[in-house]
py3Dmol code that shows the C-alpha trace and the ligand (Angstrom):
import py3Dmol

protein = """\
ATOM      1  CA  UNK A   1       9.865 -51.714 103.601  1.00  0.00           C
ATOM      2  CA  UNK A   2       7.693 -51.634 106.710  1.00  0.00           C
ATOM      3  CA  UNK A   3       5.419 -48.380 107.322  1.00  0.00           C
ATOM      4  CA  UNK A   4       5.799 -46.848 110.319  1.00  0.00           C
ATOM      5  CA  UNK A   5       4.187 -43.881 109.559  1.00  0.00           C
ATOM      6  CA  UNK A   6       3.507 -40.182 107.833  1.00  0.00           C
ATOM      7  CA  UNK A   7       5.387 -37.133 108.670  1.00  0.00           C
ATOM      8  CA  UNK A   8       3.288 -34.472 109.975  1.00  0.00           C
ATOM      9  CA  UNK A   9       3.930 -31.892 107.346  1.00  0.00           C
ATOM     10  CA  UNK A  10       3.161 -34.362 104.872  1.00  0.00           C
ATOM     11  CA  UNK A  11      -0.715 -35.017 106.477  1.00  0.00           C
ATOM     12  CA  UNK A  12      -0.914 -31.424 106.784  1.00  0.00           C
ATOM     13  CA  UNK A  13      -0.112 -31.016 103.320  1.00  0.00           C
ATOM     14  CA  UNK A  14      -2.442 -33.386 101.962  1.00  0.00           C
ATOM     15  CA  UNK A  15      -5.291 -32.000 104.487  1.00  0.00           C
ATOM     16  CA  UNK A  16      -5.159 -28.623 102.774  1.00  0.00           C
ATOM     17  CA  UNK A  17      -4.393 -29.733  99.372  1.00  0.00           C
ATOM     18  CA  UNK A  18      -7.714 -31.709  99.848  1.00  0.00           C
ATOM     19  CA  UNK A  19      -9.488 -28.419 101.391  1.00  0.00           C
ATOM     20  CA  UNK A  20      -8.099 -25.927  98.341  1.00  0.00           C
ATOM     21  CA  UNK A  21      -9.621 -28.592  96.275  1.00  0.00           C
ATOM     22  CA  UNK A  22     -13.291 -28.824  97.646  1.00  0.00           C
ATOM     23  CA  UNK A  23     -15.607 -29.528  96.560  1.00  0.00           C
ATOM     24  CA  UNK A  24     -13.357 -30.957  93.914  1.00  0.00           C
ATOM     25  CA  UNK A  25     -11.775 -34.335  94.555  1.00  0.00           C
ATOM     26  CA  UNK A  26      -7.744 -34.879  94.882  1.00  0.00           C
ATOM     27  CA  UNK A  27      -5.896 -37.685  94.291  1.00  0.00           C
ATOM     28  CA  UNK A  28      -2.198 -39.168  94.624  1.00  0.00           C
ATOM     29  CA  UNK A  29       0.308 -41.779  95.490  1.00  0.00           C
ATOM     30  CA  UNK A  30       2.444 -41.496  98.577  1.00  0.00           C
ATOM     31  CA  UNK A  31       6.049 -42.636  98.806  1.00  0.00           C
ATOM     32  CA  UNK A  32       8.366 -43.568 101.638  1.00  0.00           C
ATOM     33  CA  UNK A  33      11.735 -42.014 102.624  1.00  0.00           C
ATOM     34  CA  UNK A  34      13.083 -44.385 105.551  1.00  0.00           C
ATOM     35  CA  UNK A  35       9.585 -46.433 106.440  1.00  0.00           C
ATOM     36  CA  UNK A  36       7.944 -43.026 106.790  1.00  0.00           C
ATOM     37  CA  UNK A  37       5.388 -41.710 104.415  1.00  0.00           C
ATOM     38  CA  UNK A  38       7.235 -38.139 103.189  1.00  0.00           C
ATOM     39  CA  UNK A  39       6.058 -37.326  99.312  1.00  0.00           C
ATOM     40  CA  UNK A  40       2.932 -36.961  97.361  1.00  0.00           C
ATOM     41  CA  UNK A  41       2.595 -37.544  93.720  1.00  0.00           C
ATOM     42  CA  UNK A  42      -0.341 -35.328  92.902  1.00  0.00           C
ATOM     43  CA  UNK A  43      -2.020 -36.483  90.046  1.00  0.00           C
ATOM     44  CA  UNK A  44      -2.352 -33.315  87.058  1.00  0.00           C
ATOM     45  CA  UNK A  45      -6.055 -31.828  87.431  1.00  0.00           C
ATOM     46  CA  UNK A  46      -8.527 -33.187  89.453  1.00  0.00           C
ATOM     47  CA  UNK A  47     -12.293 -34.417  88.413  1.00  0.00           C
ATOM     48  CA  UNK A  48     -15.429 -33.660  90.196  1.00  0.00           C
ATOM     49  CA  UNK A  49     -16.359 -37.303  90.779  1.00  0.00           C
ATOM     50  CA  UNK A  50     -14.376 -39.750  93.316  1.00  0.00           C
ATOM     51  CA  UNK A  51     -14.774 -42.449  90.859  1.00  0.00           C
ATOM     52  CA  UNK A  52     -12.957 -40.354  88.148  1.00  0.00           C
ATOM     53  CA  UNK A  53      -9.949 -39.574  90.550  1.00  0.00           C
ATOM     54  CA  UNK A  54      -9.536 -43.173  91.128  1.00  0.00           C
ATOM     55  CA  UNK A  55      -9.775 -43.663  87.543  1.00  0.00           C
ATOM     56  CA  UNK A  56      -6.679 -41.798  86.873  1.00  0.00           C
ATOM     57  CA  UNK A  57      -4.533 -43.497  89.705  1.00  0.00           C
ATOM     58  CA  UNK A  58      -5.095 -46.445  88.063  1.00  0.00           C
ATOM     59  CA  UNK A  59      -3.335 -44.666  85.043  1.00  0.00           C
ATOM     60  CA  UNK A  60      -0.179 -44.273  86.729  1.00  0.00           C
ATOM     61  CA  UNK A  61       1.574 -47.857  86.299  1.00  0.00           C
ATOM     62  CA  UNK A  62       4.647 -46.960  86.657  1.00  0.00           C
ATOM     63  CA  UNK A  63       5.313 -45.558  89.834  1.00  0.00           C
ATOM     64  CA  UNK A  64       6.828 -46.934  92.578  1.00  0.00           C
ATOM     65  CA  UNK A  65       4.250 -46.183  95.659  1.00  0.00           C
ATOM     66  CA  UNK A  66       3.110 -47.400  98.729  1.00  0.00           C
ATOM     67  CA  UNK A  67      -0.505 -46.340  98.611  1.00  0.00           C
ATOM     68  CA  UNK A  68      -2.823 -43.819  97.299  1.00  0.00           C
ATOM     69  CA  UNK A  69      -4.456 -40.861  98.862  1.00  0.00           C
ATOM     70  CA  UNK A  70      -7.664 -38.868  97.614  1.00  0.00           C
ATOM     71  CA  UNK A  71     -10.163 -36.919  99.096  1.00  0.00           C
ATOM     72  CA  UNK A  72     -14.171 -36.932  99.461  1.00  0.00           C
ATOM     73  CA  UNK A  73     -16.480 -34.328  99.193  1.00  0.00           C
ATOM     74  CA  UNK A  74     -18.071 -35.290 102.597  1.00  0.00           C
ATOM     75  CA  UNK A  75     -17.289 -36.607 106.141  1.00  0.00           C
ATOM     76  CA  UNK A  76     -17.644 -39.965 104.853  1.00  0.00           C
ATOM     77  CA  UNK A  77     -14.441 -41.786 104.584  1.00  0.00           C
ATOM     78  CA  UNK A  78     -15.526 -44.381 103.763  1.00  0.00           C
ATOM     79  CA  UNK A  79     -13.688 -46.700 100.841  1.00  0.00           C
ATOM     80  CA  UNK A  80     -16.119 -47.029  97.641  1.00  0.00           C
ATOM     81  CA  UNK A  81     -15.522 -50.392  95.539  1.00  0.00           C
ATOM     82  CA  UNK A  82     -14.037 -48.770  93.652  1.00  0.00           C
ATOM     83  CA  UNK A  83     -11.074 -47.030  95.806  1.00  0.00           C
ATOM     84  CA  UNK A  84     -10.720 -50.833  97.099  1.00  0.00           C
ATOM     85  CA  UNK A  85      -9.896 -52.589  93.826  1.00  0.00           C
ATOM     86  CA  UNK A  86      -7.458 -49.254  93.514  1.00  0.00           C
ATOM     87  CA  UNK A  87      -6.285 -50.115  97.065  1.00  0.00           C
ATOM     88  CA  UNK A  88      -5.380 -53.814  95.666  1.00  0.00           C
ATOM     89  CA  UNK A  89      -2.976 -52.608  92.940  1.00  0.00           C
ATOM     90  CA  UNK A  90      -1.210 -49.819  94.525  1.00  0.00           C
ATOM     91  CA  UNK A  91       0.315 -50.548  98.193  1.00  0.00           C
ATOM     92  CA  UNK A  92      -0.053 -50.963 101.042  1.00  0.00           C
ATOM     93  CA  UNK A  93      -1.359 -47.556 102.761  1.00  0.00           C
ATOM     94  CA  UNK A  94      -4.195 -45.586 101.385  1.00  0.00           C
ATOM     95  CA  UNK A  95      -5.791 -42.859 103.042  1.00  0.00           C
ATOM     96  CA  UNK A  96      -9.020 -41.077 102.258  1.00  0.00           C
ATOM     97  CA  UNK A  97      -9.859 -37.402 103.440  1.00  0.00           C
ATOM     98  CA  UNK A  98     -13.015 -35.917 104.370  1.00  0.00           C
ATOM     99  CA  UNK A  99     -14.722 -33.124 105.057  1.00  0.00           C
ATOM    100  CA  UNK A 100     -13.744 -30.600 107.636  1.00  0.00           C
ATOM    101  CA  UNK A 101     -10.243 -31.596 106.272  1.00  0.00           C
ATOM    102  CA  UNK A 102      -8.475 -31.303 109.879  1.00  0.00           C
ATOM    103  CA  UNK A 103      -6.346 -33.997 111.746  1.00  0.00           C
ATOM    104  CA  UNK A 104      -8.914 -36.039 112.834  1.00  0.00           C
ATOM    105  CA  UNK A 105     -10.969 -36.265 109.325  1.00  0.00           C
ATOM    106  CA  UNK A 106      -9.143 -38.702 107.684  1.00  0.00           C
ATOM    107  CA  UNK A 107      -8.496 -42.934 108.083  1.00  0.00           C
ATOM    108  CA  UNK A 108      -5.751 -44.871 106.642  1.00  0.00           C
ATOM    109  CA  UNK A 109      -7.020 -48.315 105.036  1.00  0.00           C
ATOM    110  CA  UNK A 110      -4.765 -51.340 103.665  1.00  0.00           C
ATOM    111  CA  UNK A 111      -4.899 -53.119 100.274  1.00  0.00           C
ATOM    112  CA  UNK A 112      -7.685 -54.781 101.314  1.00  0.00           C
ATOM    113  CA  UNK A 113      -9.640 -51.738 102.588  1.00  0.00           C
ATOM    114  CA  UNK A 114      -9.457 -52.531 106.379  1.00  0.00           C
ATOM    115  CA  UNK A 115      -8.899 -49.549 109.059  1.00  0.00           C
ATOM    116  CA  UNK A 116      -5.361 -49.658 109.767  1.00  0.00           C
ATOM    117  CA  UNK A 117      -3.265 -47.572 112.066  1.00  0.00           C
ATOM    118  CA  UNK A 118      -1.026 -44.704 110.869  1.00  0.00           C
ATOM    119  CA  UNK A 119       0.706 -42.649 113.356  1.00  0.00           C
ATOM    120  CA  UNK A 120       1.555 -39.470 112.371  1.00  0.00           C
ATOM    121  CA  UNK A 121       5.266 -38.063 113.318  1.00  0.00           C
ATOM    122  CA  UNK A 122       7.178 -35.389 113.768  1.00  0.00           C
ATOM    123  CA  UNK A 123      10.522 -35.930 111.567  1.00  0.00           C
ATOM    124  CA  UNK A 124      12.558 -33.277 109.453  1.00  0.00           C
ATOM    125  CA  UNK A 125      11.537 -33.308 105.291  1.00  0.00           C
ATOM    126  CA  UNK A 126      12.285 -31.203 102.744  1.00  0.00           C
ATOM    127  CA  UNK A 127       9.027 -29.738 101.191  1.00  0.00           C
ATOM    128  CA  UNK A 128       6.615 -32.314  99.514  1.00  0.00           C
ATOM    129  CA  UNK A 129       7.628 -32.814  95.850  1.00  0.00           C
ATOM    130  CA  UNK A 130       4.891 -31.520  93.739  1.00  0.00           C
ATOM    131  CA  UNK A 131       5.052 -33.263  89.789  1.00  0.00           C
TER     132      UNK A 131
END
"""
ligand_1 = """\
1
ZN
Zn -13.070 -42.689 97.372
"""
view = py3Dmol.view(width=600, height=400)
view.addModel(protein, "pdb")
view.setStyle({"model": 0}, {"cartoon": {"style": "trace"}})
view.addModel(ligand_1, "xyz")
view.setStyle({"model": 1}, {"stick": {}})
view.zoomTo()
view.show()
């Protein structure tokens, strides 16, 4: 299935879920409805340290994603080596969130952690699934 991009309410969603969870990290896997990225998987409790939240995505074998999304504690979006070997195993989309946590503070990345383009659109969703 080809991405052609996020809903809106979904971005928005993970923006403040990221914010509510500073200076905490958060971390998930994303998952398509149509081509478009619609649901988060929020992983149970979140860890101080980035390389701990990556650390748990990479306990989640079993689900059926198309990326991963976490936050950082700072502007820097920037993938660690870690989040890239994550990035490998786990789709094909994976966005990381920074600080100030608004629309323009965040970069989508493919498996190989190169800048890739994500546009963001306006469709009708039901609310993001929280497990
Ligand atoms: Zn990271």
């Amino acid at each position: 299935m080809k991405i052609i991009g996020i809903a809106r309410e979904t971005l928005e969603f993970i923006l403040h879920v990221s914010e509510s969870s500073a200076p905490n990290e958060f971390a998930g896997l994303m998952q398509q409805t149509d081509g478009v990225i619609t649901d988060i998987i929020i992983l149970p409790g979140t860890e101080s340290s980035d390389r701990n939240a990556v650390i748990k995505l990479f306990m989640m074998p079993n689900i059926k994603s198309v990326g991963s999304i976490h936050s950082h504690p700072t502007s820097n979006v920037t993938p660690s080596k870690a989040d890239i070997r994550l990035f490998g195993k786990t789709g094909s989309h994976h966005i990381i969130v920074g600080a100030p946590y608004d629309e323009n503070s965040w970069k989508c990345y493919d498996g190989d952690g190169q800048v890739q383009d994500l546009p963001v659109l306006d469709v009708e969703l039901e609310e993001p699934e929280i497990l």
